[in-house]
N, C-alpha and C positions, 0 to 999 in steps of 0.2 A: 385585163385583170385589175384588180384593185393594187393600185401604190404604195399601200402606207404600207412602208417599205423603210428596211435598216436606214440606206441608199438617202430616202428623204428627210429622218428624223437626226442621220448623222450630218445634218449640214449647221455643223460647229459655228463657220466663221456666220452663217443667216442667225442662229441663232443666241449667237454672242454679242452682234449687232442690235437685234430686238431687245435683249436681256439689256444691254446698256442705257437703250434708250430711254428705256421706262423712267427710271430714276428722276430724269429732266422734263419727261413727257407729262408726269404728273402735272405742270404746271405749264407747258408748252402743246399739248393737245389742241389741234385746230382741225383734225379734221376725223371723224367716224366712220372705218369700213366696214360694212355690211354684206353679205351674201346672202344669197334668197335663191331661188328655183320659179318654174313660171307658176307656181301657184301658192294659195294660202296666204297667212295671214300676214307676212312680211309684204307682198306684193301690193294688199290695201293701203299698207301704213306707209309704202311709196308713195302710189298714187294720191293718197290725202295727204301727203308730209310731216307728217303729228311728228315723225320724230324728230325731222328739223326744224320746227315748231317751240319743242320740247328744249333742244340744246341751243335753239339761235341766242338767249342772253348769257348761255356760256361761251360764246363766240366759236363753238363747235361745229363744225359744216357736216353732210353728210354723203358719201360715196357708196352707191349700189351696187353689187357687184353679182352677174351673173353667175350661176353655175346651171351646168344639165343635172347632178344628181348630188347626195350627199358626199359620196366619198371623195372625190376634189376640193369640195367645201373645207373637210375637216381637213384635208393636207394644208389648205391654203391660212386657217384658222392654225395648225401647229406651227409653220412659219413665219405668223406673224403677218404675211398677206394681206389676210381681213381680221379685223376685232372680235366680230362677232356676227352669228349667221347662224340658218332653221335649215335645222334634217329632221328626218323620220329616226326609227329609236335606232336600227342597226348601225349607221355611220360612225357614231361617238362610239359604241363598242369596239367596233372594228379599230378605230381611233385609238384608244386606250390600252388594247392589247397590244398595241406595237409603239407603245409610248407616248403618242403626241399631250401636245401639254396644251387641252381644254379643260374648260369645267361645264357643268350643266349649270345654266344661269336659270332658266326657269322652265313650266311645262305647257305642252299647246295640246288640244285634243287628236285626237289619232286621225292617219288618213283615213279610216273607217269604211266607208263604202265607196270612196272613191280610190281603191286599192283591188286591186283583181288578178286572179290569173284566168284567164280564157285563152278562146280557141274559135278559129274561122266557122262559120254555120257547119259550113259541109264538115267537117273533120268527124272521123269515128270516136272522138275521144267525148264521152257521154257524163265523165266523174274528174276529180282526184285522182282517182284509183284507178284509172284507164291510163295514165301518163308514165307507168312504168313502159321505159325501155321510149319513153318517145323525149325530142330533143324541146327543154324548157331555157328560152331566154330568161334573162334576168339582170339585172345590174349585180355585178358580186359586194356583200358588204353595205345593200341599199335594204330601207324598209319592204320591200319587195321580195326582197330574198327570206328577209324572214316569214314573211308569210308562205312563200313556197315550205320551207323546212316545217314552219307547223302544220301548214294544209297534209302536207304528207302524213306526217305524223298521225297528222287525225285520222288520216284516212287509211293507216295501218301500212302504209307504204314508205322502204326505208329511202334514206337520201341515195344513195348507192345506185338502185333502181330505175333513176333516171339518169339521162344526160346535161346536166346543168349547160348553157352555153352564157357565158358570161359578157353581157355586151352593156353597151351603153344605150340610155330611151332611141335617141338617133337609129343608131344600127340595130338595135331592136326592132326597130320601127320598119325597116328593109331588108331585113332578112324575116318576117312575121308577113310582111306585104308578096315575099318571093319563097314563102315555103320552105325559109330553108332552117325554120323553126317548126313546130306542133303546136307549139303555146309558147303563151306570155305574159309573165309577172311583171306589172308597171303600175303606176298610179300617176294619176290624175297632171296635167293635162291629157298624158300621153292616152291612159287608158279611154278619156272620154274622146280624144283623135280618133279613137279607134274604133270607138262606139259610134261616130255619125258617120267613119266609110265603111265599117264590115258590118255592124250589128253580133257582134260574135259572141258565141256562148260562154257566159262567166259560170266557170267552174268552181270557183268561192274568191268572197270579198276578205279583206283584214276584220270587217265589223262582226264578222260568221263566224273567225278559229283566234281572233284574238283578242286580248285589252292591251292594247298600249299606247300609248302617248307618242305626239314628239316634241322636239326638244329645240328652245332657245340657248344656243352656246357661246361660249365666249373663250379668247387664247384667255391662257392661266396669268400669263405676267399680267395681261392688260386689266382685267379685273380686278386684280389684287394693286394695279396702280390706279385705275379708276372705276373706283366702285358706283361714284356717282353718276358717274357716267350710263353705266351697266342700269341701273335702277330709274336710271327717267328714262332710256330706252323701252326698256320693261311696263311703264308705266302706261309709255306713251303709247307701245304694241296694244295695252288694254283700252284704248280710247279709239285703236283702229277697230278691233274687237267688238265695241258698242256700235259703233258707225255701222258696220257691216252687217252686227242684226238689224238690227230699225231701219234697213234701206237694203233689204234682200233684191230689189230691184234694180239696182243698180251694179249689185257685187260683180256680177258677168263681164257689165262693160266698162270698169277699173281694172278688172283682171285683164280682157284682152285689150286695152290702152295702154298698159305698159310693155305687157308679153308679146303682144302681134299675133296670139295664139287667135284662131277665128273664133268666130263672138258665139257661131252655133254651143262649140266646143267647150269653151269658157263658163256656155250658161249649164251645159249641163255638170259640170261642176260644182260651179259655186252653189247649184242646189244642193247640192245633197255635202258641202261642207260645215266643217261644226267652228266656229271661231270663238278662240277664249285664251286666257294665258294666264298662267297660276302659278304659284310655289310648286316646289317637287316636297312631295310628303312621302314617307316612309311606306308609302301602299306603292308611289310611284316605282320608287327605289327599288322594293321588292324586284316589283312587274319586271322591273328594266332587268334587274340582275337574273333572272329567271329566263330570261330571252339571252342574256351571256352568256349562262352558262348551259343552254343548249348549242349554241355556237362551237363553244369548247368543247362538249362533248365530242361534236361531227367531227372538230379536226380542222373547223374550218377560222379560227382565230390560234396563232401563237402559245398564249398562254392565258389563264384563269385571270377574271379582272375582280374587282370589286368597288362595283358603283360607289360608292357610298362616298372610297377614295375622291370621286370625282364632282362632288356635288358642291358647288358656290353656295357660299353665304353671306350673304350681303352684311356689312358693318352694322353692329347695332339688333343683327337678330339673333 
């Protein structure tokens, strides 16, 4: 199940610690933690380094830090853990309903078509609407999940309907391989993993039932103590951004150089991803709080969020 939990956001003494430090860190910052996942446009701007490129004459180094999905991300991002780090749009919701202290720094374009729920060839399930009463993995709280909850939607099937099984890509991955799922919401490596051993029928993509974005974030204190920091990151993500159109040929094998993800897998990715990083504008905003607030509807976040609360604004704009 997903963490962000009383449990994690009341750890007082981490977070008294982090609050403290900022003050001094403003001018003692040496080193940038980042989180990323095995794909997108964080993992290019690895591989090329632009961002330690970016910070090397502020004497800022810089620290990659794995996760499998978003929702660790953001516990690790409310702690204090990592700086700063890329999810899909559901994590920071999920995040924000149970308090954690991010902000959205800026927006990346959606997993789009490299987001799926499918199903092994054989399986009788032909729709959407065929997955009532059958058991759907998913990461709880991951962009994934929300395309489950809209896909249904769409498809006039309520959430109740099915069996959610809430796992992580990994155990997704093993219980999806041993049947002890129907389907599977994932995205990208996972879903193209999936695609070069089973060929499996995609029942809808995120690009088919939705618009949304995702998201570059940042903890709340670190931003508000280095802004500059935040903004040549930012900048320098757009410079992985251009790299990555104009050398479509290469994006595959940067992705699986750093990930270990196989290079079949990787390229079928990197095809069909869209790479860009922009301000969040009020359309963004919308979208985002329109995906919140179905969330809350289902019952499946705490309480009513409002993005808007959560959105970074760089000095000077």
């Amino acid at each position: 199940m997903f963490n962000l939990t009383r449990r994690v956001f009341g750890i007082g003494l981490v977070a008294a610690t982090v609050a403290l430090s900022f003050g001094a860190a403003a001018q003692e910052l040496k080193q940038l933690n980042i989180g990323y996942q095995k794909t997108g446009l964080p993992v290019i701007a690895r591989q090329q380094q632009v961002i330690e490129k970016a910070l090397s004459d502020k004497g800022v180094t810089v620290k990659w830090v794995e996760f499998t999905a978003g929702p660790p991300l953001v516990e690790a991002l409310n702690v204090g853990a990592i700086d700063a780090g890329w999810t899909g749009d559901a994590p920071p919701i999920f995040g924000q309903s149970a308090g954690a202290n991010i902000v959205y720094a800026a927006a990346l374009p959606s997993n789009g078509a490299g987001e799926a729920i499918f199903v092994k060839p054989a399986s009788p399930v032909q729709s959407v609407a065929d997955l009532k009463g059958k058991r759907v993995g998913v990461g709880k709280g991951t962009s994934a999940h929300n395309l489950l909850v809209a896909a249904l939607e769409k498809a006039g099937v309520s959430y109740d309907q099915i069996t959610p099984i809430y796992l992580s890509p990994a155990d997704a991955a093993a219980a999806f391989a041993s049947d002890q799922i129907d389907a599977w919401a994932v995205w990208d490596p996972f879903f193209a993993i999936a695609e070069t051993r089973y060929q499996p029928r995609v029942l809808a993509r995120s690009s088919e039932v939705l618009k949304v974005n995702t998201y570059f974030l940042a903890n709340k204190d670190f931003a508000k103590a280095h802004p500059e920091i935040v903004t040549t990151t930012i900048a320098a993500l757009g410079e992985a951004a251009k790299w990555a159109d104009q050398n479509r040929d290469k994006v595959a094998e940067a992705l699986h150089e750093v990930t270990g993800v196989p290079l079949d897998a990787q390229t079928i990715a990197a095809n069909r991803t869209k790479f860009g990083i922009f301000p969040i504008t009020d359309e963004i905003v919308a979208s985002q709080q329109a995906t919140a607030d179905r969330f809350y509807k289902l019952g499946l976040i705490p309480k009513a969020v409002r993005i808007s609360d959560a959105v970074w604004t760089a000095p000077g704009n």
